[in-house]
C-alpha positions as CSV (number, residue, x, y, z in Angstrom):
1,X,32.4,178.5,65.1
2,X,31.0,177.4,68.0
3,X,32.6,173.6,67.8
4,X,35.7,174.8,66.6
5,X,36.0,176.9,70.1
6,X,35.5,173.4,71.9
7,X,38.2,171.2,70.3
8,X,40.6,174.4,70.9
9,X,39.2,174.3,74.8
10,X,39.8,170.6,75.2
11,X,43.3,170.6,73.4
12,X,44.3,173.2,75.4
13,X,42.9,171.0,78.4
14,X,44.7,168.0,77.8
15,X,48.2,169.7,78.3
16,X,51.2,167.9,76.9
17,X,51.5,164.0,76.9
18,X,53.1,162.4,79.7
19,X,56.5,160.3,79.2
20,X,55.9,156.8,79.7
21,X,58.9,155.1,81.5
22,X,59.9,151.4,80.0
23,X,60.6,148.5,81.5
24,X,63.7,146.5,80.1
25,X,63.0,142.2,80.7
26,X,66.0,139.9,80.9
27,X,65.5,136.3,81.1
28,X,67.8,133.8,82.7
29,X,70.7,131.2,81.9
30,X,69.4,128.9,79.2
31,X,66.1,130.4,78.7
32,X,64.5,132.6,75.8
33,X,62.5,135.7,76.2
34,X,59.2,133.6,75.8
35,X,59.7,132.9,79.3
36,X,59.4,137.2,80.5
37,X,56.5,136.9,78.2
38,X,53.7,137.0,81.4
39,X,55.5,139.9,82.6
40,X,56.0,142.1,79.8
41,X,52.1,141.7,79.2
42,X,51.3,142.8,82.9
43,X,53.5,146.1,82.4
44,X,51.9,147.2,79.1
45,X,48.7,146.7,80.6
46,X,49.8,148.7,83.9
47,X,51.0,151.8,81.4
48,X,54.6,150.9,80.9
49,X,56.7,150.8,77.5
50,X,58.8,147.4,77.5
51,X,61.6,145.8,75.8
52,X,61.5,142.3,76.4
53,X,65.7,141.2,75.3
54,X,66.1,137.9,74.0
55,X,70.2,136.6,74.2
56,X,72.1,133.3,73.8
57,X,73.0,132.9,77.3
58,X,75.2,130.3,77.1
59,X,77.7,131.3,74.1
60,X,79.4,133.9,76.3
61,X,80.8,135.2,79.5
62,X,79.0,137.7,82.4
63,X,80.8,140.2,80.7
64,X,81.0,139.9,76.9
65,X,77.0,139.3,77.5
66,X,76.5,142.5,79.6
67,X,77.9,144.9,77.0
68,X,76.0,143.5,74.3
69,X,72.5,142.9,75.8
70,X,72.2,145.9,78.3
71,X,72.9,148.4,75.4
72,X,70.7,146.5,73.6
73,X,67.9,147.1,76.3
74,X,68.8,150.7,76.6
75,X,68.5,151.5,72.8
76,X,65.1,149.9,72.2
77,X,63.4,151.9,74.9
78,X,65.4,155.0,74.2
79,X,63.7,154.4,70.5
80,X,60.6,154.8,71.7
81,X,58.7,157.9,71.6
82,X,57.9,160.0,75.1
83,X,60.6,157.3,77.2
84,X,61.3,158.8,80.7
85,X,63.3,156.8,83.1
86,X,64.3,152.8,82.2
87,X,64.1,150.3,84.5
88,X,65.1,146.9,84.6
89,X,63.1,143.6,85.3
90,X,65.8,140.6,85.3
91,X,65.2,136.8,86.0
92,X,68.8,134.8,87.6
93,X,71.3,135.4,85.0
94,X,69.7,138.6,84.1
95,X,70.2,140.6,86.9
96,X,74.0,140.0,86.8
97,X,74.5,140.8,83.4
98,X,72.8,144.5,85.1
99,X,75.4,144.5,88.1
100,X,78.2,143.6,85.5
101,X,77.4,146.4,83.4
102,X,76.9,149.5,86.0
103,X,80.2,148.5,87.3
104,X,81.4,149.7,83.9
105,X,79.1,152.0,83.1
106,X,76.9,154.5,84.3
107,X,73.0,154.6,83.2
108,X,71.8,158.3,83.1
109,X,68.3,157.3,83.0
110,X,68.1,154.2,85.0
111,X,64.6,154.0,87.2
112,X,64.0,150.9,89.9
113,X,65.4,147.8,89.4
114,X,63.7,144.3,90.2
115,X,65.6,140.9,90.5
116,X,63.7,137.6,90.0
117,X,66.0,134.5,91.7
118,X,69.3,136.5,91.0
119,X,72.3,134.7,92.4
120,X,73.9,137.6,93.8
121,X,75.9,136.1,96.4
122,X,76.7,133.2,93.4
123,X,75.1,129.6,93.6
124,X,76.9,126.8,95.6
125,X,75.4,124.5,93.3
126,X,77.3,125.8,90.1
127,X,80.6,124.9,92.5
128,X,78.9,121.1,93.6
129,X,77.7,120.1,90.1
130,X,80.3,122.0,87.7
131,X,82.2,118.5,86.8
132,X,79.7,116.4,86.5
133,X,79.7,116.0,82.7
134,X,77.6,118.4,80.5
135,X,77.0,121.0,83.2
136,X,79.2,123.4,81.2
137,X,77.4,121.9,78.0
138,X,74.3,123.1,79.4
139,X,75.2,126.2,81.0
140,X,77.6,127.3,79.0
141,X,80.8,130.0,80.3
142,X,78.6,132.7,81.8
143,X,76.9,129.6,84.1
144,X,80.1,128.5,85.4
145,X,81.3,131.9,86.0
146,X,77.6,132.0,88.5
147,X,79.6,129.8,92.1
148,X,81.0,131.2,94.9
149,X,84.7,130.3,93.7
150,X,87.6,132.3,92.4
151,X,86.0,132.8,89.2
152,X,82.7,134.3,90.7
153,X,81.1,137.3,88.9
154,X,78.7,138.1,91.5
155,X,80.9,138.1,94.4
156,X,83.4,140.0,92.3
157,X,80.4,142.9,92.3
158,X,79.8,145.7,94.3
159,X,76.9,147.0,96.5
160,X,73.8,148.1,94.5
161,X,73.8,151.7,94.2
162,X,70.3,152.0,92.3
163,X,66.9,151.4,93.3
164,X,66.8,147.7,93.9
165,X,64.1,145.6,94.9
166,X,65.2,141.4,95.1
167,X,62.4,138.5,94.6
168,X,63.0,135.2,95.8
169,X,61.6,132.2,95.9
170,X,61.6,129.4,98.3
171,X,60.1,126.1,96.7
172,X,61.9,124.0,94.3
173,X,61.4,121.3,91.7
174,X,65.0,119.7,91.6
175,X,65.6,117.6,94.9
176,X,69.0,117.0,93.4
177,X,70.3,120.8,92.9
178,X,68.5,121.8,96.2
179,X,70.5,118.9,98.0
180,X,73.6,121.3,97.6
181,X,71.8,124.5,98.6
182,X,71.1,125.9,101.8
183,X,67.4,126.4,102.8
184,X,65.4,127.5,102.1
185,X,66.3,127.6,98.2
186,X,64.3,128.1,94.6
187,X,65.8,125.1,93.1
188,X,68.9,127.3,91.4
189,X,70.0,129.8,94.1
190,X,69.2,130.1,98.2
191,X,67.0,132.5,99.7
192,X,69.8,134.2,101.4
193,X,72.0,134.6,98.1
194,X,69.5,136.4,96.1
195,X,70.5,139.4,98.4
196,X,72.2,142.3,97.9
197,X,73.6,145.0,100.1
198,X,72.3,148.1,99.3
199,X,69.2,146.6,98.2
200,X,65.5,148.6,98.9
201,X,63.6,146.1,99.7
202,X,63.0,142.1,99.5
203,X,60.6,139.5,99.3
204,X,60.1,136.0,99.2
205,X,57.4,134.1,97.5
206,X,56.4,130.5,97.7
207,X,57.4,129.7,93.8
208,X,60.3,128.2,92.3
209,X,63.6,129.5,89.9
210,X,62.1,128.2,86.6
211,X,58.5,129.4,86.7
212,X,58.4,132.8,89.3
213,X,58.7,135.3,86.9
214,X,55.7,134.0,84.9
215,X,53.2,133.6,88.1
216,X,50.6,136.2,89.3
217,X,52.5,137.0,93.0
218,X,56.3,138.1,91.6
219,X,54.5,139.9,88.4
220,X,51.9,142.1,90.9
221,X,55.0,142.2,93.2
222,X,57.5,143.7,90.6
223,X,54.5,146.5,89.0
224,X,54.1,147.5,92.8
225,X,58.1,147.9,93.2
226,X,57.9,150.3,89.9
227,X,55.9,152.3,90.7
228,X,56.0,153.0,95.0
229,X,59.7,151.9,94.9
230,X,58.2,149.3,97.3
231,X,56.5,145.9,97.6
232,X,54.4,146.6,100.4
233,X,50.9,147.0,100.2
């Protein structure tokens, strides 16, 4: 009797379970989500749910990507048992597939927001390099959609109106697409087009495009930004 008084105390104690919110990764232009993989392990050990989204970025435009692979995001953490709010963790391409969609659409349940290298002000470099042959090859129509031209997603966009923090990086490992950027630059996209007006808060850290998202400052960075809304310490 005794013992059976003690497991009712304790249940009682322990109250209902708390919602864990999820965390929906988008890679970048021609990458995989192997390449979020870092990330999505530092957010399930820091307590959130996650939905790492893989995509063939180069088969489609900005927007016939954004309203397949945002719903996608949005249904795999909604299938998850105890979800509270979603929020987004994109890498370059990633976050304007996000932009593209809220302009759409509305997100009920959207949290914080982080953006890895995103070309929000577009990318001269897509508007220097886009005839030299197999650029589009490699890029595919969403990358040439990603300059500063008339056919420019991202400068088509709006303001963020959600919690946004912005990440980027100022070292590179291509001499020849930071020749056409201004500096400071990741490689892919300048410092100063990664932001966003409307934006929370922003950061830059010494890393390039291709390998921030998997390195220890952007990942502690991004967890700190979900939770305080922040990235100071």
């Amino acid at each position: 009797m005794l013992r059976t008084g003690i497991v009712c105390v304790l249940l009682l104690a322990s109250g209902p379970a708390v919602a864990a919110d999820c965390v929906v990764l988008l890679h970048g232009l021609a990458r995989t989500a192997v390449s979020m993989n870092p990330m999505q392990r530092a957010l399930t050990d820091a307590g959130f749910e996650t939905a790492n989204i893989d995509y063939a970025s180069r088969d489609n435009t900005v927007e016939e990507l954004a309203e397949n692979v945002i719903p996608e995001g949005l249904n795999a953490c909604r299938a998850k048992s105890s979800v509270g709010q979603i929020h987004f963790v994109t890498h370059s391409l990633g976050g304007i597939l996000l932009r593209q969609y809220l302009s759409m659409h509305p997100i009920s349940d959207l949290g914080r927001v982080v953006m890895l290298g995103p070309p929000n002000q577009g990318s001269a470099a897509v508007d220097e390099l886009r005839e030299v042959p197999g650029f589009d090859w490699l890029n595919g129509p969403a990358g040439l959609q990603l300059g500063k031209g008339e056919d420019s997603v991202p400068l088509k966009l709006g303001p963020a109106t959600f919690e946004l923090g912005v990440i980027a990086g100022n070292r590179t490992i291509d001499p020849i697409t930071s020749s056409v950027l201004e500096n400071p630059d990741d490689g892919r996209v300048s410092v100063e087009d990664t932001k966003l007006d409307g934006m929370a808060d922003f950061v830059v850290v010494e890393h390039s495009h291709a390998f921030m998202m998997r390195m220890r400052r952007p990942i502690d960075l991004t967890i700190r930004f979900l939770n305080n809304g922040s990235f100071a310490d």
